[in-house]
C-alpha positions in Angstrom: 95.0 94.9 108.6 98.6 96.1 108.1 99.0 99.8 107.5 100.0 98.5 103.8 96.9 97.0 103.0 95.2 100.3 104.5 97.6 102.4 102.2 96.1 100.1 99.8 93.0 99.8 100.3 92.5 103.3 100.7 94.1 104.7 97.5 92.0 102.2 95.5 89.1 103.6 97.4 89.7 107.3 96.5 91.2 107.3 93.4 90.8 103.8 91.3 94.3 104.0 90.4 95.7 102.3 86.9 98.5 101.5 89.0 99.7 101.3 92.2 102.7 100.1 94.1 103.1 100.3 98.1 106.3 99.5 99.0 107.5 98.9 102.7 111.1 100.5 103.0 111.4 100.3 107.0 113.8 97.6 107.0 116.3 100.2 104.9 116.0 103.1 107.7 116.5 100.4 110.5 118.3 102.8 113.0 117.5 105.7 111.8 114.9 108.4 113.1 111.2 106.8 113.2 112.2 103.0 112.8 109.7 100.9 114.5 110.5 97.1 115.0 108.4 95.3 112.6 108.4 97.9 109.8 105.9 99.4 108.3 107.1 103.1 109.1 108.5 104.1 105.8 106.9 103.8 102.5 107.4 104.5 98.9 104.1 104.6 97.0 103.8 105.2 93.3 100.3 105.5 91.7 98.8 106.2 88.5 95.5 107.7 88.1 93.1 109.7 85.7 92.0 111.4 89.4 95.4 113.6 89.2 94.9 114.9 86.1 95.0 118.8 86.2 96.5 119.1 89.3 99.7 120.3 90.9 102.3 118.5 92.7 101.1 120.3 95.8 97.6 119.3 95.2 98.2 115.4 94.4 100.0 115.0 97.7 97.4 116.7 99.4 95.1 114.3 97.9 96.7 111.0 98.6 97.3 112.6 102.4 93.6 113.4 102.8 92.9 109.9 100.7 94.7 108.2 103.7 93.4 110.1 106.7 95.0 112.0 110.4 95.0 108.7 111.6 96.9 106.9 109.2 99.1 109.2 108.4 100.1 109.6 112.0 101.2 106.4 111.9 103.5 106.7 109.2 106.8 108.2 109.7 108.2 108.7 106.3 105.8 108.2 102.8 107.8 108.7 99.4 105.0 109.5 96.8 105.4 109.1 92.6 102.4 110.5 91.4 100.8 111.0 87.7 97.9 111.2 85.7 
């Protein structure tokens, strides 16, 4: 599984999202800090979901970052996040 489909797969897990877009930027950053051949090292993720309602900025990007786990998100150099309820 690519780490998009577990980005995926793992925000549709936690949060049943109304929408959701995981978007690969590596190519963009290629020679910058954290590039890995191959991609999937920078990503731009926008989701939508009732889940966030209530909560602070802080808080939703504590949620998506526990949503995804240590592991995974030791994998992932750079993850842009545009969240709402």
């Amino acid at each position: 599984m690519t780490r998009t489909e577990e980005i995926r797969t793992s925000l549709q897990a936690a949060f049943a999202p109304e929408t959701l877009e995981v978007v690969d930027e590596s190519e963009s950053h290629r020679g910058h800090a954290g590039y890995q051949d191959g991609g999937e090292s920078h990503f731009r993720v926008k989701i939508t979901a009732p889940a966030f309602g209530g909560m602070s900025r802080v808080a939703r990007h504590r949620a998506v970052h526990a949503a995804l786990g240590a592991d995974l998100m030791g994998r992932i150099h750079a993850l842009a996040l545009e969240i709402s309820a």
